[in-house]
C-alpha positions in Angstrom: 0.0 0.0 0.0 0.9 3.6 -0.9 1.7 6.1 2.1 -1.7 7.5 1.3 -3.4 4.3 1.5 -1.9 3.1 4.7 -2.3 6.1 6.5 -6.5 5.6 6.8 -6.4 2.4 7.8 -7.9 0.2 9.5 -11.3 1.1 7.4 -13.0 -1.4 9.1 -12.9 -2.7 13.4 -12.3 -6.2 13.6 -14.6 -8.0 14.9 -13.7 -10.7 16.1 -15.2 -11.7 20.1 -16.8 -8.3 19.9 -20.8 -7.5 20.3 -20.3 -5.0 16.8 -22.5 -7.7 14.8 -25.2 -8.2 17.5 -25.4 -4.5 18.3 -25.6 -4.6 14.4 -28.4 -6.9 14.2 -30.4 -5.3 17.2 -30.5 -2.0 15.2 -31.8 -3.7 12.6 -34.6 -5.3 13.8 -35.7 -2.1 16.2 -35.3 -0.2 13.0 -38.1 -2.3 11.6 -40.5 -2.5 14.3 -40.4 1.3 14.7 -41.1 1.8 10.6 -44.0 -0.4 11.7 -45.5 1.3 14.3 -46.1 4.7 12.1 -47.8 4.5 8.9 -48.5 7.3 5.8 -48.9 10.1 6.0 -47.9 10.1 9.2 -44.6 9.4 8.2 -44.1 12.2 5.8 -45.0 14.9 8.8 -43.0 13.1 11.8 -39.9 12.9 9.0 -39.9 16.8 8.5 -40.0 16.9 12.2 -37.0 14.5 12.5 -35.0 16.8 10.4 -35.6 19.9 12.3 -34.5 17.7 15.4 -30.9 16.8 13.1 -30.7 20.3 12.4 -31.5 21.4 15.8 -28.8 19.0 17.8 -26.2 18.8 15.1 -25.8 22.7 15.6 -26.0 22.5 19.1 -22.9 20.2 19.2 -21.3 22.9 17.5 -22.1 25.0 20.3 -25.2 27.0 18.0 -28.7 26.8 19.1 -31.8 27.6 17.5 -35.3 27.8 19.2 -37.9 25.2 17.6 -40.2 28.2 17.0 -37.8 30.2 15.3 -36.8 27.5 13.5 -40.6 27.4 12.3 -40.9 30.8 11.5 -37.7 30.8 9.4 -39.6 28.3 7.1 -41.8 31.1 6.9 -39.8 33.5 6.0 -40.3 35.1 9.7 -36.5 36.2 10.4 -35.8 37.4 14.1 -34.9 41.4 14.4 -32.1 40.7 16.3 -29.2 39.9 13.7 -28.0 36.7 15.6 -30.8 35.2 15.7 -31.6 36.0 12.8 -28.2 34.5 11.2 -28.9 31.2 13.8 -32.5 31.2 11.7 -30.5 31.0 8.3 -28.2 28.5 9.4 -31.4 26.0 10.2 -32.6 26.8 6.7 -28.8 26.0 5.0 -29.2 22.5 7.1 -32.5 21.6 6.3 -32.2 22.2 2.5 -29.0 19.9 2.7 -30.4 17.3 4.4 -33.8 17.3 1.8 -31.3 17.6 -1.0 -28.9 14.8 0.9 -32.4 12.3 1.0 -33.2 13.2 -2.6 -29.6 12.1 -4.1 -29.0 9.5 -6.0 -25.5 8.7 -6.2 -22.8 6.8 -4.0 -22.8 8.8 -0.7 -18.5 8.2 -0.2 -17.9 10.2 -3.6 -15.6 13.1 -2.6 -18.2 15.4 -4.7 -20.7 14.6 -2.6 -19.2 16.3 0.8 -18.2 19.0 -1.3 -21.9 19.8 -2.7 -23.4 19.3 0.8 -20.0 21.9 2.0 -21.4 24.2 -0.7 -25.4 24.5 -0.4 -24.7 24.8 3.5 -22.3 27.6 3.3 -23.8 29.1 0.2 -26.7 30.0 2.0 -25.1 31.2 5.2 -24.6 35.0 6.0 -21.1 36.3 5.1 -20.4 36.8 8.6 -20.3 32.6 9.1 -18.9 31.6 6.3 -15.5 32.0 7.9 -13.1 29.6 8.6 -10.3 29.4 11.5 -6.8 29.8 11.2 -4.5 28.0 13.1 -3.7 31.2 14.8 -6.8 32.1 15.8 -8.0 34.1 12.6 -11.1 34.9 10.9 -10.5 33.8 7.2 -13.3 34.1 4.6 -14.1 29.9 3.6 -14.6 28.7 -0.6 -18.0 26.5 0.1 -17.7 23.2 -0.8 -14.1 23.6 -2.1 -11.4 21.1 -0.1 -8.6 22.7 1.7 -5.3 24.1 0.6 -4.0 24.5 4.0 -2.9 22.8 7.2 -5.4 22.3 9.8 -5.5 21.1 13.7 -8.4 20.9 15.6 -7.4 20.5 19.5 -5.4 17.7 19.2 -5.9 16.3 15.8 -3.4 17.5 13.6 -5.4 16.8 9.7 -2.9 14.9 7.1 -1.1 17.2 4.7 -3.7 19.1 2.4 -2.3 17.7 -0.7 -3.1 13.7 0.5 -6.8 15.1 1.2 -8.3 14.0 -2.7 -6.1 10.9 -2.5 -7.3 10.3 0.5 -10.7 10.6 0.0 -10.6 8.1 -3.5 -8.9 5.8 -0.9 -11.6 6.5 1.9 -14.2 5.6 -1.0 -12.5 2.4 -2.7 -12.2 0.9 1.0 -16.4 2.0 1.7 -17.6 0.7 -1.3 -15.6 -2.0 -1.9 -17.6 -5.3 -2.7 -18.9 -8.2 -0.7 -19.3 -6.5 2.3 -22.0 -7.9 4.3 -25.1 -5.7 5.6 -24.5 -5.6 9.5 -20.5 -4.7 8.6 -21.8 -2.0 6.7 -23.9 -0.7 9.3 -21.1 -1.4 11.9 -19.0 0.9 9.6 -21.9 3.9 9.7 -19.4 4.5 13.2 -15.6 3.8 11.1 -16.8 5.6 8.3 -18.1 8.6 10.1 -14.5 9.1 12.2 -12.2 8.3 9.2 -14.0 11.4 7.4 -13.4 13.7 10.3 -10.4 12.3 10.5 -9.1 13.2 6.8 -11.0 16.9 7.6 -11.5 17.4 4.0 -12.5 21.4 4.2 -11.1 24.2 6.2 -14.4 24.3 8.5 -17.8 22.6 8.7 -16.5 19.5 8.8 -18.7 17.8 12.2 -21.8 18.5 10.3 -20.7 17.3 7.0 -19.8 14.1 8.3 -23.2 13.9 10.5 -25.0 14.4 7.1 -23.2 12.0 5.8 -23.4 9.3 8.2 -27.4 10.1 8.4 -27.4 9.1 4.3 -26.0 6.2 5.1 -28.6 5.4 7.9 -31.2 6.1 5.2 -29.1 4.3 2.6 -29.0 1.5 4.4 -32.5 1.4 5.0 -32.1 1.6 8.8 -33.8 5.1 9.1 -37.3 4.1 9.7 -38.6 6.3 7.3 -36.8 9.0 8.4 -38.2 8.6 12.0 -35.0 9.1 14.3 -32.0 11.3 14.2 -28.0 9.9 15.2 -27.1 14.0 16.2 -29.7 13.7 18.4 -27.8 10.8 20.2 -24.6 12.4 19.8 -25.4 15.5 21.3 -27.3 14.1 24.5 -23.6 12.4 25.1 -21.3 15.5 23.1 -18.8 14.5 25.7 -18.2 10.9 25.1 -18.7 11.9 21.1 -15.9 14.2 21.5 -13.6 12.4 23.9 -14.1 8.8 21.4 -13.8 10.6 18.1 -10.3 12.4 19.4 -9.5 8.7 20.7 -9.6 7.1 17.3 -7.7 9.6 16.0 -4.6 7.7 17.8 -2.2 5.6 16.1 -1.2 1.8 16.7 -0.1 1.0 19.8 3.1 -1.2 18.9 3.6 -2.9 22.0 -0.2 -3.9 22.0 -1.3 -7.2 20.2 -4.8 -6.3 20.1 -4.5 -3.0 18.2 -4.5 -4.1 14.6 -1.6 -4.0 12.0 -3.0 -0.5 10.1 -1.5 3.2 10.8 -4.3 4.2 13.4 -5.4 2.1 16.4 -8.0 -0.8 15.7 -8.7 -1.1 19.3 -9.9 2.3 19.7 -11.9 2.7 16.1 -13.6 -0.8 17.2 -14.7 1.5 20.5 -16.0 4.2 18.7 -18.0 2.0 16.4 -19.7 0.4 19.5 -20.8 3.9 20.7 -22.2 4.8 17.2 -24.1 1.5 17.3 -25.4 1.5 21.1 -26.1 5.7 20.2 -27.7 4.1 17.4 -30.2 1.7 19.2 -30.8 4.2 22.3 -32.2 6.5 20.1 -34.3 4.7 17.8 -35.7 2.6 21.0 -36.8 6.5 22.1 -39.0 7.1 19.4 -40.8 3.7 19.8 -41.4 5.1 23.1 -42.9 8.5 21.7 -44.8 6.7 18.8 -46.2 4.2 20.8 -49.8 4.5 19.9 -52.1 4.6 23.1 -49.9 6.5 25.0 -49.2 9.2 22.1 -53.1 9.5 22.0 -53.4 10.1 25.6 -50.9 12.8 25.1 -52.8 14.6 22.3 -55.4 14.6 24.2 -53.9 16.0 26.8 -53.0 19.0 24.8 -56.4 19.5 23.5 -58.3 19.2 27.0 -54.9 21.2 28.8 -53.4 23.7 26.4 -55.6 24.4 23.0 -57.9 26.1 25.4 -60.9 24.5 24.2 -64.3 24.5 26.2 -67.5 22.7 24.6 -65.3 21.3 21.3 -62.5 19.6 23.2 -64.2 16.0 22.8 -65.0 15.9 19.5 -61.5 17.8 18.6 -60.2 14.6 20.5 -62.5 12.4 18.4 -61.1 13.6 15.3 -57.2 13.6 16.3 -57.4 10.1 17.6 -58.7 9.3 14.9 -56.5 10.8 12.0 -53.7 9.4 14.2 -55.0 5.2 14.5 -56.5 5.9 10.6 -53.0 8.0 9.3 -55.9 10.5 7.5 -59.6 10.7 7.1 -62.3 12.5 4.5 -63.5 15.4 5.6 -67.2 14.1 5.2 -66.2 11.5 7.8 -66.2 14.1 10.4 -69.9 14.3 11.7 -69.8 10.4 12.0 -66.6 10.8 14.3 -67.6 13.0 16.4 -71.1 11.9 16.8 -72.6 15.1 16.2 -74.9 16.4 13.8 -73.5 17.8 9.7 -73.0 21.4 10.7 -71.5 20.5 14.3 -69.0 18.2 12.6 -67.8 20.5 10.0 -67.3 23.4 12.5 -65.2 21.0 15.0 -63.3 20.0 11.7 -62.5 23.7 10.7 -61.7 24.5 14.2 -59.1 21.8 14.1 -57.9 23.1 11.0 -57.7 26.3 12.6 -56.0 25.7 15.5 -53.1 23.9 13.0 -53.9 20.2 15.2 -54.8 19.1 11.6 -53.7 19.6 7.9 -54.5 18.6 4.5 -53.1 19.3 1.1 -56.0 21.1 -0.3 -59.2 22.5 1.0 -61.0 19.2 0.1 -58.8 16.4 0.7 -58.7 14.4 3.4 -57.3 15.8 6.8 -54.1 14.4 9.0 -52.9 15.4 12.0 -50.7 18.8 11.8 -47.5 18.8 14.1 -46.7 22.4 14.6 -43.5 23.7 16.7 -46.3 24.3 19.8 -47.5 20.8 20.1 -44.0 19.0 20.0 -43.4 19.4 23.2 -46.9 17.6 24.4 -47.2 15.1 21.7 -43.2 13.7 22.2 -41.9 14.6 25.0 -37.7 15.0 25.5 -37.7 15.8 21.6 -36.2 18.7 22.2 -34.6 19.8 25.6 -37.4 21.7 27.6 -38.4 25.0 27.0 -37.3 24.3 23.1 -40.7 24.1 21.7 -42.9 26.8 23.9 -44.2 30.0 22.7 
């Protein structure tokens, strides 16, 4: 092997006596029973949500917050006065149109000019004042979206290989990823090697963490382990930012050479082989969350509880209850169905259906098509609970 070659490897943990292919297997089969415990259209509306939830904690592990609400009213077009916020608000808006272009694309997700297109729509949209990059010396540089670096980087203790090895290094990082016969569950196990192998080559001046968190989520959805869409890694990896940190700066270690059990390659096998585990175990924590919050009885005791607590609804709050429960057991319903539902007469039912409507606790995609439930930024933190850290999602 080249210089360039040997300096990425190990690609892959061994496995050997480890729990990688059982924590491999477990996500998935959880994966599974949570795409099965949601159904359309449903799905499409608690997807969206997911990605504000990506957006939301992959920019918090960068130490940049942005309030659900706001994050709402961005997608409005409803920017904040204050010119922070307001920059936070067009960050969620770079992040979210990458990630909708990310589950839209087509091609291999390891080809270089796929990191560099997501570098580019995220930083194309940003405000000039962000798209900066770092010097080594502590200085505000303007940053070339999606272009790879020219320069030398370090990022507290990981010192990046030599700019000009970072396209060789990438064709490596891709031949090794894609390479055939690879079995399912050491694919998914490699969702973890993967992820720190691509910080680790830290192919652009800045941006990098979220990059790679895109990236890794493709492959989650790639892989057909996303559920739809229904769960979010960055959530996972922010709720434990310190163990993310501390295990990603680990595996940037080399080979121990007086250790047997730290593999033959450049870097240490041992301690990629422990990151992997966390990505999997992050993996399974998080997906076994949301079969918590989508569990189906208990989710319809807590939209009810928002109707009957917090929509501030007097005579209508049972048969606005009526109708929820039942776009939520039925995934939508005509809009004729509605007297039937609620056990009230014509006119009653059609005024408790355009309150609904009105109060954004259901949608539809035209003003005569059948209705689903609405999830709006003032519900989340009612209907699921921990999605968001409290005080995220209240007006």
């Amino acid at each position: 092997m080249t210089l360039t070659q040997t300096a990425l490897e190990p690609a892959f943990p061994e496995q050997g006596k480890s729990v990688l292919e059982d924590l491999a297997c477990e996500v998935i089969e959880r994966a599974a029973r949570l795409t099965a415990m949601v159904r359309d259209p449903l799905r499409g509306e608690l997807a969206e949500r997911t990605r504000w939830m990506h957006c939301y904690y992959s920019n918090l592990i960068e130490g940049q917050q942005t309030h659900v609400l706001e994050i709402e009213a961005a997608l409005r077009k409803d920017f904040s006065s204050e010119p922070r916020k307001r920059d936070l608000q067009e960050m969620a808006l770079a992040h979210l149109e990458c990630q909708r272009w990310a589950a839209d694309y087509k091609g291999s997700p390891f080809d270089a000019g796929f990191f560099c297109e997501l570098h580019r729509r995220f930083y194309t949209k940003l405000p000039s004042s962000m798209r900066v990059a770092m010097t080594r010396s502590g200085v505000k540089t303007p940053l070339e979206p999606g272009v790879l670096r020219s320069t030398e980087v370090e990022v507290g203790s990981h010192v990046g290989p030599p700019s000009q090895l970072v396209p060789s290094l990438l064709a490596h990082f891709r031949a090794r990823y894609e390479a055939a016969g690879i079995s399912r569950a050491t694919k998914i196990i490699a969702i973890g090697a993967s992820h720190h192998r691509l910080a680790w080559i830290h192919p652009f001046r800045d941006g990098n963490g979220r990059v790679v968190r895109l990236f890794s989520d493709t492959l989650i959805r790639e892989l057909g382990i996303d559920s739809g869409g229904l769960w979010s890694l960055s959530r996972g990896l922010a709720f434990r930012r310190k163990d993310y940190y501390a295990l990603l700066a680990n595996a940037d270690r080399e080979r121990s050479s007086t250790s047997a059990d730290d593999g033959r390659g450049h870097l240490s096998e041992r301690a990629l082989r422990e990151f992997c585990e966390f990505v999997l175990r992050v993996m399974i924590d998080q997906i076994a969350f949301m079969e918590g919050l989508f569990e189906v009885e208990t989710l319809a005791d807590r939209i009810e509880q928002y109707v009957r607590v917090e929509a501030l609804l007097k005579d209508d709050s049972d048969r606005v209850v009526r109708l929820l429960r039942e776009a939520l057991y039925r995934g939508q319903f005509p809009r004729g169905e509605a007297a039937r539902i609620t056990g009230a007469r014509e006119r009653t039912g059609r005024a408790t259906l355009s309150k609904a409507i009105e109060l954004g606790l259901l949608t539809s995609l035209t003003p005569k098509s059948p209705v689903r439930l609405a999830l709006p930024a003032k519900v989340l933190g009612t209907y699921f609970p921990r999605l968001f850290p409290p005080g995220k999602t209240d007006p």
